[in-house]
C-alpha positions as CSV (number, residue, x, y, z in Angstrom):
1,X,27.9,1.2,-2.2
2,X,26.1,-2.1,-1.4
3,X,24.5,-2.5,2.4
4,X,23.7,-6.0,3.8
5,X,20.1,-5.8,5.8
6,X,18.5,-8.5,8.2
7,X,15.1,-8.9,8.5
8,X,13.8,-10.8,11.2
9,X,10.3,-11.2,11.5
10,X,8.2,-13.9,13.5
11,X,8.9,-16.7,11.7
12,X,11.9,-16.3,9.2
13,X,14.8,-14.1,8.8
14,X,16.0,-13.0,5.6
15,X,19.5,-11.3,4.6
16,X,19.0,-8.8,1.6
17,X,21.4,-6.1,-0.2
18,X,20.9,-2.9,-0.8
19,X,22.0,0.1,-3.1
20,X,21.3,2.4,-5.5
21,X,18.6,0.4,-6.8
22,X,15.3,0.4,-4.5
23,X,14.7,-2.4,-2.5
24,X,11.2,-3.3,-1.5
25,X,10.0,-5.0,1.4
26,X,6.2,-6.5,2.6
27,X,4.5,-9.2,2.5
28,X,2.8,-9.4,-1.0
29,X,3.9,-11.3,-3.8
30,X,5.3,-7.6,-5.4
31,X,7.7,-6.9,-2.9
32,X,11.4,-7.3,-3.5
33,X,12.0,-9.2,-0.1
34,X,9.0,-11.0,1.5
35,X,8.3,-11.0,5.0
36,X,5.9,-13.4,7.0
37,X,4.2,-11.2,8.9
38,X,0.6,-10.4,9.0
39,X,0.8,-7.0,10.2
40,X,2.8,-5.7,6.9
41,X,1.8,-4.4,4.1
42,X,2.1,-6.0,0.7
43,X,4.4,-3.9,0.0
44,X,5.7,-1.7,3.3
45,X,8.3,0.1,2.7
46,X,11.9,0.4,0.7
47,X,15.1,0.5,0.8
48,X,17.9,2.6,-1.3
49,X,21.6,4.2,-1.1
50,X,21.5,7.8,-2.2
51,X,25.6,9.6,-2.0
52,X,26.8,6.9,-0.1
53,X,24.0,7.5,2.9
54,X,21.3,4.7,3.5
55,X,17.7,5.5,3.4
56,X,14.7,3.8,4.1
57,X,11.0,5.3,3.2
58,X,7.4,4.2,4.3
59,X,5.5,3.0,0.9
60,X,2.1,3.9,2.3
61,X,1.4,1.1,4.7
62,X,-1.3,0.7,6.4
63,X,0.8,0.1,10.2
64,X,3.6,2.9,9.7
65,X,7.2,2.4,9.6
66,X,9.6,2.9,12.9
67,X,12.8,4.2,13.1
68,X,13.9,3.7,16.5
69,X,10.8,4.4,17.9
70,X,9.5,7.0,15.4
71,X,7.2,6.9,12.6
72,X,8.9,8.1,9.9
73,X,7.8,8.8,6.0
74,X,11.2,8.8,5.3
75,X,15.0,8.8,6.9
76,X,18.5,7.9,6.9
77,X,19.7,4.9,8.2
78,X,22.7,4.2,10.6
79,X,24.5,1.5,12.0
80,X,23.0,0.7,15.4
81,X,19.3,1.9,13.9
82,X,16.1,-0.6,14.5
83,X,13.5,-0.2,12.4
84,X,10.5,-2.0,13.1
85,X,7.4,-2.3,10.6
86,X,4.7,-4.7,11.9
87,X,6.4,-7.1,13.9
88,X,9.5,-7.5,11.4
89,X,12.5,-6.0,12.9
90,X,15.3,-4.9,10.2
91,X,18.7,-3.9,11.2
92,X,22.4,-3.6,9.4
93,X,24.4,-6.5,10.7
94,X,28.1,-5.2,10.9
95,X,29.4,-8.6,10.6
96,X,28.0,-9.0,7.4
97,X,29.0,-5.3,6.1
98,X,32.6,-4.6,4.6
99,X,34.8,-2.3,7.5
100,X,34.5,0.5,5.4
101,X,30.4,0.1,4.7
102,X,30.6,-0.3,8.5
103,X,32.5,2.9,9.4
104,X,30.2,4.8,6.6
105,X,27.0,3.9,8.3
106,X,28.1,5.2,11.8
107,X,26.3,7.7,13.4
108,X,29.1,10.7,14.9
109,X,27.3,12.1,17.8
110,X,25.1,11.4,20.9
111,X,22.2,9.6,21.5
112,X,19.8,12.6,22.0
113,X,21.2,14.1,18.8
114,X,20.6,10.7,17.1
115,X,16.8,10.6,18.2
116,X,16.0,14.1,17.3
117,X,17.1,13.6,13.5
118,X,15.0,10.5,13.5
119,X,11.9,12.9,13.7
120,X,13.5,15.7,11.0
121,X,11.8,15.8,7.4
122,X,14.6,15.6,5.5
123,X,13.3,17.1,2.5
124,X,10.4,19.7,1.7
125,X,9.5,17.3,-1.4
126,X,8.4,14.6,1.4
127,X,6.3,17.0,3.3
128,X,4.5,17.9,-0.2
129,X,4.3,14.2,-1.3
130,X,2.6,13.3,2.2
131,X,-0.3,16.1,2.0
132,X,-1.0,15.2,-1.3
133,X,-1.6,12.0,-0.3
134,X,-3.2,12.7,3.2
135,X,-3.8,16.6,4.0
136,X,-5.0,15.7,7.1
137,X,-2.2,13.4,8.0
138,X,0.5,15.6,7.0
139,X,-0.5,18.7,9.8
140,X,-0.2,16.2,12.9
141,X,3.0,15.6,14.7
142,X,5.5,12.3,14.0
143,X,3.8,9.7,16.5
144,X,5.8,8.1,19.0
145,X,6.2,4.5,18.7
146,X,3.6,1.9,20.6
147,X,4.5,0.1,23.9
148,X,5.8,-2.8,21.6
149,X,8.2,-1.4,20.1
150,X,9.3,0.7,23.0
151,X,10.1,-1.9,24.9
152,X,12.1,-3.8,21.6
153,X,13.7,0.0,21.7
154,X,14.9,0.5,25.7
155,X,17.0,-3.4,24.7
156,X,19.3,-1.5,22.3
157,X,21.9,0.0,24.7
158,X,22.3,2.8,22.4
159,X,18.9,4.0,22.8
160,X,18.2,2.9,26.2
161,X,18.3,6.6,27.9
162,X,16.3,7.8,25.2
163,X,12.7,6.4,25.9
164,X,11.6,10.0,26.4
165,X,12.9,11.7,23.6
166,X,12.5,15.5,23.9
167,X,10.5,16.1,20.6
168,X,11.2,19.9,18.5
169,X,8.2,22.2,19.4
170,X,6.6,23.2,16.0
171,X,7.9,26.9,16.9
172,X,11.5,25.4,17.3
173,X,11.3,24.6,13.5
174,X,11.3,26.9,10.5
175,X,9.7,24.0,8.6
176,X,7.0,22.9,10.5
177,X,5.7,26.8,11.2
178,X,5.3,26.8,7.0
179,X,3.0,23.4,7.1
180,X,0.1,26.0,6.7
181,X,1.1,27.0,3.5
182,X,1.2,23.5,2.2
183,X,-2.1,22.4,3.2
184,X,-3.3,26.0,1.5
185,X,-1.8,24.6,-1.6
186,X,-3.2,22.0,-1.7
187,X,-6.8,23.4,-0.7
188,X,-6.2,26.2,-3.8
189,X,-5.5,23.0,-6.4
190,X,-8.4,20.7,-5.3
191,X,-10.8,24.2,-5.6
192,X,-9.2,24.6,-9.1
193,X,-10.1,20.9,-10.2
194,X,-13.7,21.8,-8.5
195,X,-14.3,24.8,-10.4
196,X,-12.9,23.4,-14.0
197,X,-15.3,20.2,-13.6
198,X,-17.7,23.4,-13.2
199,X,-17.2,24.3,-16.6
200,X,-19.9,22.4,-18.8
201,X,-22.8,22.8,-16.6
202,X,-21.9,26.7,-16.2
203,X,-21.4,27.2,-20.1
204,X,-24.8,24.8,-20.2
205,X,-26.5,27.8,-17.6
206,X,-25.0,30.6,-20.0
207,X,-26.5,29.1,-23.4
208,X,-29.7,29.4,-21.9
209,X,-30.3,25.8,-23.0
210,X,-34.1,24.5,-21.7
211,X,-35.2,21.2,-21.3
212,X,-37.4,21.9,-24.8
213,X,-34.1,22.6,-27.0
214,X,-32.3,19.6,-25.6
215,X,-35.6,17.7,-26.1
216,X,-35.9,19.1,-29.7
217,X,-31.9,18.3,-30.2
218,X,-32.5,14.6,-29.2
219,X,-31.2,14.8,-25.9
220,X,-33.1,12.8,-22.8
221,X,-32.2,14.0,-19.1
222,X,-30.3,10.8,-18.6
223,X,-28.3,11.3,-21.9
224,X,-27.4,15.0,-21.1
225,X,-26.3,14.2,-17.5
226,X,-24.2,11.6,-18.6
227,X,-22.8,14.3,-21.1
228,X,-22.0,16.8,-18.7
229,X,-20.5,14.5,-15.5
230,X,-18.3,12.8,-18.6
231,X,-17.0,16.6,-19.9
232,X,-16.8,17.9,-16.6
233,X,-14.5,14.9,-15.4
234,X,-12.2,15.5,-18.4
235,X,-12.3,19.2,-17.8
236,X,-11.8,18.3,-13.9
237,X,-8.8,15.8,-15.4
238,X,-7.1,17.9,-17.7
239,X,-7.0,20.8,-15.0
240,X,-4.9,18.4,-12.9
241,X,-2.4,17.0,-15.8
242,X,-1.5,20.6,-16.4
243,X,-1.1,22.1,-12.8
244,X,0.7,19.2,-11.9
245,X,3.7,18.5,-14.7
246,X,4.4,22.9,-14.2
247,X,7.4,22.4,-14.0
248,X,7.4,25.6,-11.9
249,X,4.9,23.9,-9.4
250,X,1.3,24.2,-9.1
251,X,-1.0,27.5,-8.9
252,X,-1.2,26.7,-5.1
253,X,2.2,26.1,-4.7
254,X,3.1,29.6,-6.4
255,X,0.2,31.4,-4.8
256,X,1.1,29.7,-1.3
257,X,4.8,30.2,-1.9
258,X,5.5,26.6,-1.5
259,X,7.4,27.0,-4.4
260,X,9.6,29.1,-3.7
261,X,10.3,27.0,-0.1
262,X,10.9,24.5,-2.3
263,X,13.1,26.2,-4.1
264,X,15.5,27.8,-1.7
265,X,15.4,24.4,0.2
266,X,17.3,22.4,-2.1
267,X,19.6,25.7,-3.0
């Protein structure tokens, strides 16, 4: 499946394909398709087709990525859709789409159901990717577009009774009430990287080492800090590589139950 995009932003517009094969966008030299427009990142967001469905996710930028009005980390892509990052509108022009891309990419419902699965994570994976990144970030609520792009919204007729969206209560969602135990995993794997790096100076304590044996070994205070920041970094690194490639998740994660939420989400 191969999906034409348009990106118009304030001084050129681009058409680009997408499929299986991720797509990037920005304005850096790195990004598949090149926009002119200050306000993107170098490299903003990307593009992919995923069983037949088209997605688009946020690649860390510094401005957010809209969805119809929404910041979104990541989310599906339909046929009368605007997605706005910085001032670079991108949007699936039908005429340039096969009939069958075209009927594919339409969205079967109303406009309120439309809006609402614009602000759905749509996979627990991207919830845990995000407060890795951000822990802080992840706990607060999808923000609402600004005035800008409000206003770019309320000119798209399929959207135009929608400027008030009614957004999910956290207690209307399963998901969002088990955020908590995300950000405790996260909390239980940083303390586990803070107590390995604690591992040289505490054996240090426990051999009852003074400053006259290190003296007499040929060890200056400079050169046995240096030592023990350099072993307790590798100590602090090697903790991470392990906890990280379990494939059964991390220790917060299993202690938290995030894994099994994972789990039973993708069951």
């Amino acid at each position: 499946m191969k999906v034409i995009l348009k990106s118009k932003s304030p001084q050129k517009e681009v058409l680009f394909e997408v499929s299986s094969i991720h797509v990037s966008l920005g304005r850096g030299d790195k990004a598949h398709v090149q926009v002119l427009d200050e306000n993107c990142s170098r490299v903003h967001c990307k593009f992919y087709v995923e069983d037949n469905k088209l997605w688009i996710e946020d690649a860390a930028s510094k401005n957010g990525t809209y969805v119809n009005g929404v910041r979104i980390q990541r989310s599906q892509l339909f046929l009368q859709d605007k997605v706005l990052v910085g001032d670079t509108e991108i949007f699936i022009p039908s005429e340039k789409n096969a009939p069958a891309i075209v009927k594919l990419l339409e969205f079967h419902g109303n406009t309120e159901d439309r809006q609402r699965k614009g602000l759905e994570v749509d996979d627990q994976n991207e919830i845990m990717t995000q407060i890795r990144m951000n822990p802080i970030s992840a706990i607060k609520a999808p923000s609402l577009a600004t005035n800008k792009s409000k206003r770019q919204l309320a000119s798209n007729a399929m959207f135009k009774d929608s400027m008030n969206p009614t957004i999910p209560k956290e207690d209307e969602d399963p998901r969002l009430q088990q955020k908590w135990r995300f950000v405790m995993a996260s909390l239980i794997d940083n303390l586990g990287i803070l107590l390995a790096m604690g591992i040289a100076p505490f054996a240090f304590y426990v051999m009852g080492f003074t400053k006259t044996k290190t003296e007499s070994a040929g060890f200056s205070d400079i050169k046995l800090l240096t030592l023990l920041a350099g072993a307790s970094l590798v100590l602090g690194l090697i903790f991470w590589l392990i906890n990280t490639k379990n494939s059964g998740g991390t220790i917060g994660e299993r202690l938290s139950g995030v894994a099994d939420a994972i789990k039973n989400s993708k069951s």
